[in-house]
N, CA, C and O atoms as a printed pandas DataFrame, in Angstrom:
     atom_number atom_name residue_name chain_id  residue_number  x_coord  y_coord  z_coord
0              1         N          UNK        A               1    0.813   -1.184    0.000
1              2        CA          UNK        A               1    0.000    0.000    0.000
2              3         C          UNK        A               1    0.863    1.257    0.000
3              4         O          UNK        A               1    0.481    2.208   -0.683
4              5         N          UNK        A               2    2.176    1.365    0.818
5              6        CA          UNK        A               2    2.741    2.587    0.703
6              7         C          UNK        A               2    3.464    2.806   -0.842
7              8         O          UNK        A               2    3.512    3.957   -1.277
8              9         N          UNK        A               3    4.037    1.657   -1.676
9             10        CA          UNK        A               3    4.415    2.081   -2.597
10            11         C          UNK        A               3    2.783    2.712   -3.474
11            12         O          UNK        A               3    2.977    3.718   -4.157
12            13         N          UNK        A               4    1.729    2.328   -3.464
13            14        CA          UNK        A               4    0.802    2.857   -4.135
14            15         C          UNK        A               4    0.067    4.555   -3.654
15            16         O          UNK        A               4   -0.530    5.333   -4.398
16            17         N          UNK        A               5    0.346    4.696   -2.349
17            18        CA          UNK        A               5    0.050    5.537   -1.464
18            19         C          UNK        A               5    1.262    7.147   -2.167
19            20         O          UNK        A               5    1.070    8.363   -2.194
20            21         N          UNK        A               6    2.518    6.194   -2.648
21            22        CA          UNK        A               6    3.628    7.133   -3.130
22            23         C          UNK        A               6    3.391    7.576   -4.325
23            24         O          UNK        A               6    4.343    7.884   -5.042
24            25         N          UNK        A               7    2.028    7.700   -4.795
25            26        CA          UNK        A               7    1.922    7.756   -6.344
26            27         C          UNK        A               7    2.884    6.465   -7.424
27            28         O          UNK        A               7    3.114    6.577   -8.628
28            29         N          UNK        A               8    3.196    5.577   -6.722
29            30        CA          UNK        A               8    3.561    4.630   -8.225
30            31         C          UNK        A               8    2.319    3.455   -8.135
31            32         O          UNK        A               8    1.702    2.906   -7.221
32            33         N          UNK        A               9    2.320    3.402   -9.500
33            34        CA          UNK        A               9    1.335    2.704  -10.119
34            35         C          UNK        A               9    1.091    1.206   -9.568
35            36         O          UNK        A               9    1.871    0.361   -9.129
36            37         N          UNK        A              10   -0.441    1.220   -9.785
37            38        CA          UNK        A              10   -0.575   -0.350   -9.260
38            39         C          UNK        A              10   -0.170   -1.164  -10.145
39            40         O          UNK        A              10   -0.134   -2.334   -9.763
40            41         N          UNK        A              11    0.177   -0.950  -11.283
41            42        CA          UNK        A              11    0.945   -1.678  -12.202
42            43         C          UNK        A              11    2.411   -2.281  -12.239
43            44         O          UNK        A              11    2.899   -3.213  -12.880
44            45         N          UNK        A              12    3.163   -0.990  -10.882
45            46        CA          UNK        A              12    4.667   -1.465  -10.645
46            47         C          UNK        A              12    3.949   -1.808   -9.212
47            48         O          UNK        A              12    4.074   -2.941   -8.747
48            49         N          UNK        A              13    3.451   -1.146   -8.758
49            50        CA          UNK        A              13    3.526   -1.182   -6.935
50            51         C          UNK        A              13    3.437   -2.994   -6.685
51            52         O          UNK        A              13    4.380   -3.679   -6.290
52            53         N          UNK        A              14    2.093   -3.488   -7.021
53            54        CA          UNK        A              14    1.996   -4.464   -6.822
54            55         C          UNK        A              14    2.542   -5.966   -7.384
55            56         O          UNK        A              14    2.303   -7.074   -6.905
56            57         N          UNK        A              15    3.293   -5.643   -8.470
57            58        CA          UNK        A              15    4.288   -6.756   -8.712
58            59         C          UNK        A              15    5.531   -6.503   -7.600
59            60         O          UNK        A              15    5.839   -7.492   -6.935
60            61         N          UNK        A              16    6.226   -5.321   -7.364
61            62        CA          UNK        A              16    6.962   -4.938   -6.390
62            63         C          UNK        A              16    6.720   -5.698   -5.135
63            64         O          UNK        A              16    7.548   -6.570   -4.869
64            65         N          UNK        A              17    5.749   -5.519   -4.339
65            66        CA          UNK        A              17    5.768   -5.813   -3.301
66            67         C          UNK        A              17    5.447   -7.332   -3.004
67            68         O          UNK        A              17    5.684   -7.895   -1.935
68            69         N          UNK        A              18    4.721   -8.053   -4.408
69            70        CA          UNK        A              18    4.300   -9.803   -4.317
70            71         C          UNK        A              18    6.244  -10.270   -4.791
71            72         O          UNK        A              18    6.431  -11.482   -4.678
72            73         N          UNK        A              19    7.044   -9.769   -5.081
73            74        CA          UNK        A              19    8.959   -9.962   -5.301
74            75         C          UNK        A              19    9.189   -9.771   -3.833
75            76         O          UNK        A              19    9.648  -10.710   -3.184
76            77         N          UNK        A              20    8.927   -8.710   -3.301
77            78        CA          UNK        A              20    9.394   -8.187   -1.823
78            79         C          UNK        A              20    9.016   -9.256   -0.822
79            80         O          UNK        A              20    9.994   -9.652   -0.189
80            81         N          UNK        A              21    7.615   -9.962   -0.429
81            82        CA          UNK        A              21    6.950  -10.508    0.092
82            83         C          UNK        A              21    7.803  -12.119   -0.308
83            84         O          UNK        A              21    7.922  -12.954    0.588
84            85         N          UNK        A              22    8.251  -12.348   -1.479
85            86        CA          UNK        A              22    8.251  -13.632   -1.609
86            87         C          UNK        A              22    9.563  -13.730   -1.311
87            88         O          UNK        A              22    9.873  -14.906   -1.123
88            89         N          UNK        A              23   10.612  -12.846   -1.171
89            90        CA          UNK        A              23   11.873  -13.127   -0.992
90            91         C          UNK        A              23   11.618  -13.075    0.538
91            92         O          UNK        A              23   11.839  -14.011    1.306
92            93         N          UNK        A              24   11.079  -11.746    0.912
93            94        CA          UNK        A              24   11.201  -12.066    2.639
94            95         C          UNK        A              24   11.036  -13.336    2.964
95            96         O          UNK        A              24   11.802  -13.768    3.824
96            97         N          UNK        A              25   10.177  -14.121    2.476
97            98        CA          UNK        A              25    9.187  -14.945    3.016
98            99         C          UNK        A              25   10.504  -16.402    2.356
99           100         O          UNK        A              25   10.658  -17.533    2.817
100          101         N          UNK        A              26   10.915  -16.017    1.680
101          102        CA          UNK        A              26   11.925  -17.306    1.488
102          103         C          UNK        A              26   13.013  -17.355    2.421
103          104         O          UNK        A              26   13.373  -18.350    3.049
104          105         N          UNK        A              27   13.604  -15.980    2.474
105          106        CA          UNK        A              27   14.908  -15.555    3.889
106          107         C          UNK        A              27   14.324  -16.480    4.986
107          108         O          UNK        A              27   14.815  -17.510    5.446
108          109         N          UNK        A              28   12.847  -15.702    5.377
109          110        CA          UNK        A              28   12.395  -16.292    6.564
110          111         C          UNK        A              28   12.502  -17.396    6.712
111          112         O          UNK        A              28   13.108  -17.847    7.683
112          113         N          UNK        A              29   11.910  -18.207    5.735
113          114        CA          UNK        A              29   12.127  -19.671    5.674
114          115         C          UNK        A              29   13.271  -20.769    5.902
115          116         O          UNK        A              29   13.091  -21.927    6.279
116          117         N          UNK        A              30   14.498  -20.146    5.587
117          118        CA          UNK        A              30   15.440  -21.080    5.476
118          119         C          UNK        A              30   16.238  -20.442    6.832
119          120         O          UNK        A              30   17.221  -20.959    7.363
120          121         N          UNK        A              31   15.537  -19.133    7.277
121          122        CA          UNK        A              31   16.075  -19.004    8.695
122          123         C          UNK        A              31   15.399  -19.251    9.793
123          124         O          UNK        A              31   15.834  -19.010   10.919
124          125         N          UNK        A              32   14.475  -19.664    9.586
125          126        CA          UNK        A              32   13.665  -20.285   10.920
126          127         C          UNK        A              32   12.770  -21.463   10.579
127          128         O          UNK        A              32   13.264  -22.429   11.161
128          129         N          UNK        A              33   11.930  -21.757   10.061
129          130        CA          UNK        A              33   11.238  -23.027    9.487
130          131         C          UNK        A              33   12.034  -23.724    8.746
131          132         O          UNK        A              33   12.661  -24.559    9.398
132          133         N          UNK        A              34   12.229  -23.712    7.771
133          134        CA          UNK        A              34   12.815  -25.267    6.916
134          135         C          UNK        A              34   14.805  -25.150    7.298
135          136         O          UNK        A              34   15.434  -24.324    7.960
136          137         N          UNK        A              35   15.190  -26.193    6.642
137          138        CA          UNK        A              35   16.790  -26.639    6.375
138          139         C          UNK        A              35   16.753  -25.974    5.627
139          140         O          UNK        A              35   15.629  -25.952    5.125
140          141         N          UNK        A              36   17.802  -24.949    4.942
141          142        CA          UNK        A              36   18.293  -24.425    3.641
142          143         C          UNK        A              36   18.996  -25.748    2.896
143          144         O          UNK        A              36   19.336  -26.616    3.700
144          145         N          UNK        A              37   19.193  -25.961    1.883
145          146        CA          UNK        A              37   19.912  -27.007    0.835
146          147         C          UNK        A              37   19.568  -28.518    1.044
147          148         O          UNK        A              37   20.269  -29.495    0.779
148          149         N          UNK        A              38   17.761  -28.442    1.823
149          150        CA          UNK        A              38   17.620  -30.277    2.405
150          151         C          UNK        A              38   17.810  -30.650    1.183
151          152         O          UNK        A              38   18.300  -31.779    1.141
152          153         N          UNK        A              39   17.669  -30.283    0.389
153          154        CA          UNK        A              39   17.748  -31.299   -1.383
154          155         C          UNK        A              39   18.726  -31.057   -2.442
155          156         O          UNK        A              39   19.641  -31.659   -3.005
156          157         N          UNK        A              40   18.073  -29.785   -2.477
157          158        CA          UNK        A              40   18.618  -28.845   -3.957
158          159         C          UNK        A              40   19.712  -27.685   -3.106
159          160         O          UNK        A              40   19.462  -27.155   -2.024
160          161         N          UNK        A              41   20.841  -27.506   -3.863
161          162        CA          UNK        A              41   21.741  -26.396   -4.219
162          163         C          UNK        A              41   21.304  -25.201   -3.757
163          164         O          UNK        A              41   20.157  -25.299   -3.320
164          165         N          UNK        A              42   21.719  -24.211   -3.687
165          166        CA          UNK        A              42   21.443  -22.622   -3.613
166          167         C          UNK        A              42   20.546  -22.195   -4.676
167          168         O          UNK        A              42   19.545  -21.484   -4.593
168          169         N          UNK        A              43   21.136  -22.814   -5.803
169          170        CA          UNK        A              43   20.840  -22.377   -7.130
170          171         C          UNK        A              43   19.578  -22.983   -7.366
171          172         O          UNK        A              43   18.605  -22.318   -7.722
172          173         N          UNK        A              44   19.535  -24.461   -7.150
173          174        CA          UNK        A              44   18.305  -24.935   -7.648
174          175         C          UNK        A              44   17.007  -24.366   -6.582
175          176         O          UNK        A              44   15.878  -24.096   -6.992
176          177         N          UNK        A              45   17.318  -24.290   -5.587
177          178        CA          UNK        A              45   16.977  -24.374   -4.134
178          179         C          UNK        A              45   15.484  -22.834   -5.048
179          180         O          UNK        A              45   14.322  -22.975   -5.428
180          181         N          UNK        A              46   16.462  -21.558   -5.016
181          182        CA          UNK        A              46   15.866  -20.756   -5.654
182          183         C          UNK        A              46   14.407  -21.081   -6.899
183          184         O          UNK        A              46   13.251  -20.663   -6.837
184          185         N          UNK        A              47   14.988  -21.865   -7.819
185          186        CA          UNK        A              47   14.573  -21.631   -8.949
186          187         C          UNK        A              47   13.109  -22.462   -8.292
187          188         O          UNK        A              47   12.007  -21.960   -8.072
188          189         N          UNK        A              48   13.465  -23.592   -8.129
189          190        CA          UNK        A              48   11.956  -24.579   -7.411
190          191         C          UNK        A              48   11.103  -23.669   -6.520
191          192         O          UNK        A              48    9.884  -23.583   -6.667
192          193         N          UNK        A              49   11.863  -22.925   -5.491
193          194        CA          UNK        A              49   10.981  -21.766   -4.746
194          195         C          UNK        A              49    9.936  -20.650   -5.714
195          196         O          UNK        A              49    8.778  -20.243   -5.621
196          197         N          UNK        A              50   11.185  -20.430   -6.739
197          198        CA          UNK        A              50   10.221  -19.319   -7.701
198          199         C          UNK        A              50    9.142  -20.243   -8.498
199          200         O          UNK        A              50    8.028  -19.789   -8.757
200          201         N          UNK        A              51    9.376  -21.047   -8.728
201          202        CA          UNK        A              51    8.070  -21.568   -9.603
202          203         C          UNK        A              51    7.045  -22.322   -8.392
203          204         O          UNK        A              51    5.881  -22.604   -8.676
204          205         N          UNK        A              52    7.486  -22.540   -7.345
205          206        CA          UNK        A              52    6.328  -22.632   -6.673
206          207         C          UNK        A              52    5.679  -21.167   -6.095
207          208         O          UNK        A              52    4.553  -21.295   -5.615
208          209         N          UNK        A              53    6.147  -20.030   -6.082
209          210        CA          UNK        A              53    5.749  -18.917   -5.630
210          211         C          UNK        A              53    4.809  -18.762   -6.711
211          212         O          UNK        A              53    3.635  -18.656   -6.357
212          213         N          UNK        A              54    5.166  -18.705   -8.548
213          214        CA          UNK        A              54    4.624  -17.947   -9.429
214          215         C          UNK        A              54    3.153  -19.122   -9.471
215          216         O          UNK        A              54    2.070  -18.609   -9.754
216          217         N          UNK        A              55    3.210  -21.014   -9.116
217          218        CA          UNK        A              55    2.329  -21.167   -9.174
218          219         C          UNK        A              55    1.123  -21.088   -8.046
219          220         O          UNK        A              55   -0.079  -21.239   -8.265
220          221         N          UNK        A              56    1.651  -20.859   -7.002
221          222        CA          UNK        A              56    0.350  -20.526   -6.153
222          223         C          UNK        A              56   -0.216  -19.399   -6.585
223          224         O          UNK        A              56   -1.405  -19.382   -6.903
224          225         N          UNK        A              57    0.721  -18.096   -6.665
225          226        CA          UNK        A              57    0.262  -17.197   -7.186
226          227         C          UNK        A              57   -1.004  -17.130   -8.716
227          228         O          UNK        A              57   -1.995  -16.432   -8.933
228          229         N          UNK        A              58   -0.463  -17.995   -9.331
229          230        CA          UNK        A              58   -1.453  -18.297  -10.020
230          231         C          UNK        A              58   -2.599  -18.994   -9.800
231          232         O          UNK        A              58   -3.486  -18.942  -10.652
232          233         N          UNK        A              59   -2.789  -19.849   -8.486
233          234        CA          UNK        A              59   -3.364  -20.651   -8.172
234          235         C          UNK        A              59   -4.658  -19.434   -7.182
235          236         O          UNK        A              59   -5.889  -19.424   -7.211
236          237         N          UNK        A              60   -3.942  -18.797   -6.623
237          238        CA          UNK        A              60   -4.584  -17.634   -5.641
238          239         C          UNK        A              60   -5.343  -16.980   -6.794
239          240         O          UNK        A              60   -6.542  -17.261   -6.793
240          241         N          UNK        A              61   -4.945  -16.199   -7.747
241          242        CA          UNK        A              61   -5.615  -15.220   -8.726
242          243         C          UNK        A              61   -7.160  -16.559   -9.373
243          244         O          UNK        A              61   -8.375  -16.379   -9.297
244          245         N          UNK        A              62   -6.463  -17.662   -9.892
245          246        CA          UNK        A              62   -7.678  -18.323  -10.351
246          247         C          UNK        A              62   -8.898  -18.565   -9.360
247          248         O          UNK        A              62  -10.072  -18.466   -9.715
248          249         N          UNK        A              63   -8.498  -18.881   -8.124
249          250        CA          UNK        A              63   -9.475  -19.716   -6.786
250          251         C          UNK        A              63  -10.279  -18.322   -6.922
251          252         O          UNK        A              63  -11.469  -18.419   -7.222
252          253         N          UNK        A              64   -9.650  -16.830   -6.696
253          254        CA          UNK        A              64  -10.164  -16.100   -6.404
254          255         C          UNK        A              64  -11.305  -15.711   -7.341
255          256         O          UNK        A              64  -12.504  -15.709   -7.062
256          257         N          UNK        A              65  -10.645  -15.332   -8.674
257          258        CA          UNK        A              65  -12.053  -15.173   -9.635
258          259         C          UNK        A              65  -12.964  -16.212   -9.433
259          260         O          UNK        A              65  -14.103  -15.875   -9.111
260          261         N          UNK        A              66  -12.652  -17.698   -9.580
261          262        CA          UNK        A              66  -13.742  -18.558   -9.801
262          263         C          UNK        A              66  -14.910  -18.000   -8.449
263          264         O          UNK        A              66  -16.027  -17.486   -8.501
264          265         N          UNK        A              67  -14.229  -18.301   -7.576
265          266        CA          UNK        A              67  -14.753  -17.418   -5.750
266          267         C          UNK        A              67  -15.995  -16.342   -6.540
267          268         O          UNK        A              67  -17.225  -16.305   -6.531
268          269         N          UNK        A              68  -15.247  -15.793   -6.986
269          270        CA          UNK        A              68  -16.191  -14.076   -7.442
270          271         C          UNK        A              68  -17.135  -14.592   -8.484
271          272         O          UNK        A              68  -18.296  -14.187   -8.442
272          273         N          UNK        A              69  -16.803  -15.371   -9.341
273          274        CA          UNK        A              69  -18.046  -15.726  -10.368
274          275         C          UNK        A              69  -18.844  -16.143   -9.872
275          276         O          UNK        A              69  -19.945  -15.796  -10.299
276          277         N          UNK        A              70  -18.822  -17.215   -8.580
277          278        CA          UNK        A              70  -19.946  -17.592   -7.866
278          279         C          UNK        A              70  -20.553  -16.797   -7.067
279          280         O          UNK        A              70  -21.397  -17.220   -6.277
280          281         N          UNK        A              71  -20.213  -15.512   -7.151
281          282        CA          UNK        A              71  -21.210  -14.762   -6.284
282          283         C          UNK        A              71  -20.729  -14.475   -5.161
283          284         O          UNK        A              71  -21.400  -13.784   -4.395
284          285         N          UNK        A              72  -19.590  -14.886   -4.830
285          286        CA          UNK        A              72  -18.784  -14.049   -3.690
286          287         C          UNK        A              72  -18.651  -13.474   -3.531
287          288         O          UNK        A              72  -18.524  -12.893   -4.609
288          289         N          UNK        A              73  -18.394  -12.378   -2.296
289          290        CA          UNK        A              73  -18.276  -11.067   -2.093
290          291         C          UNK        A              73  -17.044  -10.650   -2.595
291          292         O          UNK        A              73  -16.326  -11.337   -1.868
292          293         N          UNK        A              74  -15.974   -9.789   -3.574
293          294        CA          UNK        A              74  -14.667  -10.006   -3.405
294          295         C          UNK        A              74  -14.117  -10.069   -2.457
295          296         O          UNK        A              74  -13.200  -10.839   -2.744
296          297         N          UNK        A              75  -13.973   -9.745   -1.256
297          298        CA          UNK        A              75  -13.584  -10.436    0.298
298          299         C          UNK        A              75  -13.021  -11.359    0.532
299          300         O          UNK        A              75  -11.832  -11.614    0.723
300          301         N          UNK        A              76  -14.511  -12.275    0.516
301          302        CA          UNK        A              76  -14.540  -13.466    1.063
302          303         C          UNK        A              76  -13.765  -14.353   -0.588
303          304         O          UNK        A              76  -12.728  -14.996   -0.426
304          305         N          UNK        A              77  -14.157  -14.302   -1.483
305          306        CA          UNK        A              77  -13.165  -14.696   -2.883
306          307         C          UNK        A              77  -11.664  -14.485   -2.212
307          308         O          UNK        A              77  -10.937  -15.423   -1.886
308          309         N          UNK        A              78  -11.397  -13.357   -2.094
309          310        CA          UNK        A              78   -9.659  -13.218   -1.749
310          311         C          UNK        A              78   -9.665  -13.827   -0.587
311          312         O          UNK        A              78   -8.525  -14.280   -0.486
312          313         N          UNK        A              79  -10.295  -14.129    0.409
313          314        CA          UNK        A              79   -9.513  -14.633    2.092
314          315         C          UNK        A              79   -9.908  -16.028    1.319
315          316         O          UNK        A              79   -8.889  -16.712    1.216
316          317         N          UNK        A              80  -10.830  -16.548    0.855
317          318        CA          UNK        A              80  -10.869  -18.513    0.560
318          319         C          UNK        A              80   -9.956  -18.647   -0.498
319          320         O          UNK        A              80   -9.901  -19.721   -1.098
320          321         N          UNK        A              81   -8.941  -17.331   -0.937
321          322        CA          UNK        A              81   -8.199  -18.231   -2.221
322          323         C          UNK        A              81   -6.946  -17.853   -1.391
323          324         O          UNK        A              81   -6.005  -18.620   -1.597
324          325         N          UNK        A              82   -6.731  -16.974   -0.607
325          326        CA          UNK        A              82   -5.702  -16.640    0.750
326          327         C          UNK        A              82   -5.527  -18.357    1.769
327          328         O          UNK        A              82   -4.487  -19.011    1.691
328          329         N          UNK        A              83   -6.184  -18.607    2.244
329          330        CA          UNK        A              83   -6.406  -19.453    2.875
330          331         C          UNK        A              83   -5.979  -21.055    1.856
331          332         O          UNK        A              83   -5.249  -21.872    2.418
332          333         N          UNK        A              84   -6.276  -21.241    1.007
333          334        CA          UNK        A              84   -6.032  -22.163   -0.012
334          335         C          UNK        A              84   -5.118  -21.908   -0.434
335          336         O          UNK        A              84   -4.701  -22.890   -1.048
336          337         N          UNK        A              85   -4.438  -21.078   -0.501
337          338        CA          UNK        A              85   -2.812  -20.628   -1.069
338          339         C          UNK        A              85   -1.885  -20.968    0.323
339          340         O          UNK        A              85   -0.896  -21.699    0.275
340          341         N          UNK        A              86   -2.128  -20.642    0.946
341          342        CA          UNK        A              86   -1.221  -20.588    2.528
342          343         C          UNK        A              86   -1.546  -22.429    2.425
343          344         O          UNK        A              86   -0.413  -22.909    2.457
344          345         N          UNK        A              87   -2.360  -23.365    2.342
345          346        CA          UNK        A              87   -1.971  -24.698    2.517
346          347         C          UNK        A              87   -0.754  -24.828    1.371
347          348         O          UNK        A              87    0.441  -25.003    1.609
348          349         N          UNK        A              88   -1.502  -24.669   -0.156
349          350        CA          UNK        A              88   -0.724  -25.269   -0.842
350          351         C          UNK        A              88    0.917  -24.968   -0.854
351          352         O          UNK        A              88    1.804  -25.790   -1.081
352          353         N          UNK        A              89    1.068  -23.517   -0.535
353          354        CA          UNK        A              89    2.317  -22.811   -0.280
354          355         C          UNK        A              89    3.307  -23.466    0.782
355          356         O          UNK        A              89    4.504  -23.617    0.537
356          357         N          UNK        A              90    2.643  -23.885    2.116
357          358        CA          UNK        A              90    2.984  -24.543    3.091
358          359         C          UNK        A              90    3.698  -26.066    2.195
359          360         O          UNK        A              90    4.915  -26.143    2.024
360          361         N          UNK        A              91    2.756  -27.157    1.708
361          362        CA          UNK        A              91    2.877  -28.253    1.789
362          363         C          UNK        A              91    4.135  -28.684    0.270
363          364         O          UNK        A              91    4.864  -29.628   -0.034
364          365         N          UNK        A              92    3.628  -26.818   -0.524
365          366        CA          UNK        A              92    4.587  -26.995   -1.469
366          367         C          UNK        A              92    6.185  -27.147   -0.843
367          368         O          UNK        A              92    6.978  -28.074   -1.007
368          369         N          UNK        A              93    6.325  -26.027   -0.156
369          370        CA          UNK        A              93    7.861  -25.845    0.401
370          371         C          UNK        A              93    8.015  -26.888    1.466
371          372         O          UNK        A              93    9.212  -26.918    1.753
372          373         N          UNK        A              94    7.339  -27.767    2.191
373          374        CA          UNK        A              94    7.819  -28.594    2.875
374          375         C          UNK        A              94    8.064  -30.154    2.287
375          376         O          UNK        A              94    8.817  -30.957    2.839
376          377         N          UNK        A              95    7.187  -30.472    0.901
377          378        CA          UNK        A              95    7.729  -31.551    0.135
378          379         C          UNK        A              95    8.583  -31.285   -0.638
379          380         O          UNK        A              95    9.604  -31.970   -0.582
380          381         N          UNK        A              96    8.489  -30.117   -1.721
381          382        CA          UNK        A              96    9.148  -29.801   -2.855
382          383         C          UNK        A              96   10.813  -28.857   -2.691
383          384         O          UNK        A              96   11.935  -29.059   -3.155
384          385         N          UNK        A              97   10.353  -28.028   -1.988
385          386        CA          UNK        A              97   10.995  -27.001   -2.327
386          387         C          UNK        A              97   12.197  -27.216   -0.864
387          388         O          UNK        A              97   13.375  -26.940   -1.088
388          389         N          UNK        A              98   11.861  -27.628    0.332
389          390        CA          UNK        A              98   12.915  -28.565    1.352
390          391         C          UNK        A              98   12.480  -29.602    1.884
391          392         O          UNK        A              98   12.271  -29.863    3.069
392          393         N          UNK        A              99   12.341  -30.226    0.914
393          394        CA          UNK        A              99   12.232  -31.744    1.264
394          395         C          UNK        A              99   13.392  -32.402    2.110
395          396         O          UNK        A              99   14.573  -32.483    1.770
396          397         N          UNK        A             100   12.726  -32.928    3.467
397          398        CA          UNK        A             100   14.013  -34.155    4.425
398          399         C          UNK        A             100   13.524  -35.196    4.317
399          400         O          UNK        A             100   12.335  -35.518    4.318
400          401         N          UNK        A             101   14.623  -35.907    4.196
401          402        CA          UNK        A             101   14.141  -37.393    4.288
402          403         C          UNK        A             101   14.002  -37.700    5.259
403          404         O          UNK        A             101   14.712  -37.157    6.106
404          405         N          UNK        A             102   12.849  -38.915    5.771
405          406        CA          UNK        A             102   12.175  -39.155    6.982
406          407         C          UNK        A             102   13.371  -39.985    7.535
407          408         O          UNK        A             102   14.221  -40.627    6.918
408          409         N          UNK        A             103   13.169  -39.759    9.104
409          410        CA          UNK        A             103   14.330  -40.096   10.189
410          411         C          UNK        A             103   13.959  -41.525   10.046
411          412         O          UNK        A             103   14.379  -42.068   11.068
412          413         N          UNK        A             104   13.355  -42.445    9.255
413          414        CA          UNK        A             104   13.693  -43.999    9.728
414          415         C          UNK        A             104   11.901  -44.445   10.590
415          416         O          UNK        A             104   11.088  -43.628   11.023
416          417         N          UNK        A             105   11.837  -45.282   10.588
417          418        CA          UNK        A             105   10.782  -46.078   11.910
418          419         C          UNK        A             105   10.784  -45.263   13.462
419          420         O          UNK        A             105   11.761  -44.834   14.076
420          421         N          UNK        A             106    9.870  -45.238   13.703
421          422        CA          UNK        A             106    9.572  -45.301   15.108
422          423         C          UNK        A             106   10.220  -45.620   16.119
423          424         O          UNK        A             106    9.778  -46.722   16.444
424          425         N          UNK        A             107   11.077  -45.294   16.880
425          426        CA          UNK        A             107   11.445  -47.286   18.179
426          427         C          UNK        A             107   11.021  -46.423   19.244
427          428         O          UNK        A             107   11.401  -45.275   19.478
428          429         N          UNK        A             108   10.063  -47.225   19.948
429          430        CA          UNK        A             108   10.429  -46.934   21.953
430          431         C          UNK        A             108   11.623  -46.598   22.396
431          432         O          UNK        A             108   12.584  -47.347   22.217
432          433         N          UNK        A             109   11.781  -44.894   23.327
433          434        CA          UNK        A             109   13.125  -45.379   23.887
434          435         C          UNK        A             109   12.657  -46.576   25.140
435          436         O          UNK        A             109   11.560  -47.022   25.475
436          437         N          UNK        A             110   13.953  -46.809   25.581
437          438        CA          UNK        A             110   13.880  -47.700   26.822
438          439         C          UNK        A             110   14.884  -47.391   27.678
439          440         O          UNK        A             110   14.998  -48.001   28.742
């Protein structure tokens, strides 16, 4: 909102800040939630992150219109395609994007 608030266009503002948002949100990630490099490289590590960013993102914009064609309020369209993005986003980066391999069986200690 403040880059739009600054007079630049919602045309730059808001690609700007969904780049800004997704890098924070990757930093964050590999500094507090996931392993950095559980699979992939630096390099690859990136590229799998960006195409899972650009497809939720795409996934959010579609849920949302379909949301609105049915008669949704735009609101409630954006928080149920918000909400459906935050799973797939979640389950993307914890299989795909830092995937660990599972610690083995179960055992009782004793």
């Amino acid at each position: 909102m403040q880059l739009y608030y600054a007079s630049v266009g919602i045309r730059y503002a808001a690609p700007i800040a969904f780049i800004t948002a997704a890098a924070t949100n990757y930093i964050l990630s590999i500094a507090i939630l996931f392993r950095h490099k559980a699979r992939w490289n630096s390099a690859w590590e990136v590229v799998i992150y960006a195409g899972l960013v650009i497809t939720v993102g795409a996934l959010d914009l579609a849920i949302t219109a379909g949301l609105y064609q049915l008669d949704y309020t735009a609101e409630s369209a954006k928080i149920g395609a918000t909400l459906m993005g935050l799973l797939f986003n979640f389950a993307g980066r914890r299989f795909i994007v830092f995937p660990e391999p599972a610690s083995g069986p179960w055992k009782p200690s004793r």
